[in-house]
C-alpha positions in Angstrom: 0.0 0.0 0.0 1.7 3.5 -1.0 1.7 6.3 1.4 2.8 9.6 1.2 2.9 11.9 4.5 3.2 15.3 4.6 4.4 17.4 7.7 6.0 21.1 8.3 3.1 23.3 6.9 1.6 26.4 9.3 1.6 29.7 9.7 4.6 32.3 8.9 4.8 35.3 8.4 5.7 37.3 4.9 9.5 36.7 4.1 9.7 33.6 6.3 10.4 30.1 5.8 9.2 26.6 6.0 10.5 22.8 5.4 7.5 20.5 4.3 8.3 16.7 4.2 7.1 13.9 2.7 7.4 10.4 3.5 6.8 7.7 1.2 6.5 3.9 1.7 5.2 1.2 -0.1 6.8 2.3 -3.7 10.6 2.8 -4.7 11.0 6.1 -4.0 14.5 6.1 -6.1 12.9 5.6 -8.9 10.3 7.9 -9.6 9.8 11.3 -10.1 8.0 13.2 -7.5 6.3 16.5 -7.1 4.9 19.2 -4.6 1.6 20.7 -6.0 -0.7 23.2 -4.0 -4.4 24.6 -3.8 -5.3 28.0 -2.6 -9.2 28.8 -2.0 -11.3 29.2 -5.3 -8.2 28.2 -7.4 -7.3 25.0 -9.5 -4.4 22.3 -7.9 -1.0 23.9 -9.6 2.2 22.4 -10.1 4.8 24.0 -7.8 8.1 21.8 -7.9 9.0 18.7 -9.6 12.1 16.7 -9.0 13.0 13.6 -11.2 14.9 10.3 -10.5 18.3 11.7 -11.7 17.7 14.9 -9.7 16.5 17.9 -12.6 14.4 19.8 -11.0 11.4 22.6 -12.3 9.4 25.2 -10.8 6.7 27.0 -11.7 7.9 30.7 -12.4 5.9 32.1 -9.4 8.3 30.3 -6.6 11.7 30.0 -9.3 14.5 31.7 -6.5 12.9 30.9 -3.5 11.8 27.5 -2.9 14.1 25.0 -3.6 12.8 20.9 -4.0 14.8 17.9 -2.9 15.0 14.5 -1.8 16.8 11.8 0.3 17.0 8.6 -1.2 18.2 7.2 2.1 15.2 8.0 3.8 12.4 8.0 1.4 11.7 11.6 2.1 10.9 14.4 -0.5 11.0 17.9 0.3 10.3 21.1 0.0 12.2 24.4 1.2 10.1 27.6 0.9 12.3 31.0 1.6 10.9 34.6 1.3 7.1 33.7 1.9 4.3 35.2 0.6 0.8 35.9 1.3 0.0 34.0 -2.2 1.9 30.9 -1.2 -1.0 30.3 1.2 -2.5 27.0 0.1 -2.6 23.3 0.5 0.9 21.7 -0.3 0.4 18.1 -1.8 2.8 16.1 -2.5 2.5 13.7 -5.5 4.2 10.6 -6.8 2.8 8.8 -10.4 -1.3 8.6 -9.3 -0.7 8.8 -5.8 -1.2 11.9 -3.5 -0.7 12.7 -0.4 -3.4 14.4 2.1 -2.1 17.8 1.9 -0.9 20.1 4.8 -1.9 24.0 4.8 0.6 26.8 4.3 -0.3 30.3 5.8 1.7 32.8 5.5 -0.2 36.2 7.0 0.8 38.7 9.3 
């Protein structure tokens, strides 16, 4: 059974900084390419990071210079750094592996 976990979302303020996580079991992790996606309120699920087997990475221009994606073989954990927060990078984070998702963890980031 795959699962992926997220952890590390809550509130910040503007120009802060958070580390989400995701843990995967149940699939080899080294071999796939993985991805952070997010929903804010009244929008459509976006593609924020991706980050393939080899290690090439994309962003989405909105977060390109501030949020950097990365993963650890060794401990079947993707993740995502987000620097220099914004009020518009409020949203649930997701992360996603082939057709599995993981629950999503909120992202505030208000004053």
């Amino acid at each position: 059974q795959v699962q992926l976990v997220e952890s590390g979302g809550g509130l910040v303020q503007p120009g802060g900084s958070l580390r989400l996580s995701c843990v995967a079991s149940g699939i080899i992790f080294s071999i796939y390419s993985m991805a952070w996606y997010r929903q804010a309120p009244g929008k459509q699920r976006e593609l924020v990071a991706a980050i393939t087997s080899v290690g090439s990475t994309n962003y989405t221009d909105s977060v390109k210079g501030r949020f950097t994606i990365s993963r650890d073989t060794a401990k079947n954990t993707l993740y995502l750094q987000m620097d220099s927060l914004k009020p518009e990078d409020t949203a649930v984070y997701y992360c996603q592996c082939r057709k599995f998702w993981g629950q999503g963890i909120q992202v505030t980031v208000s004053s």
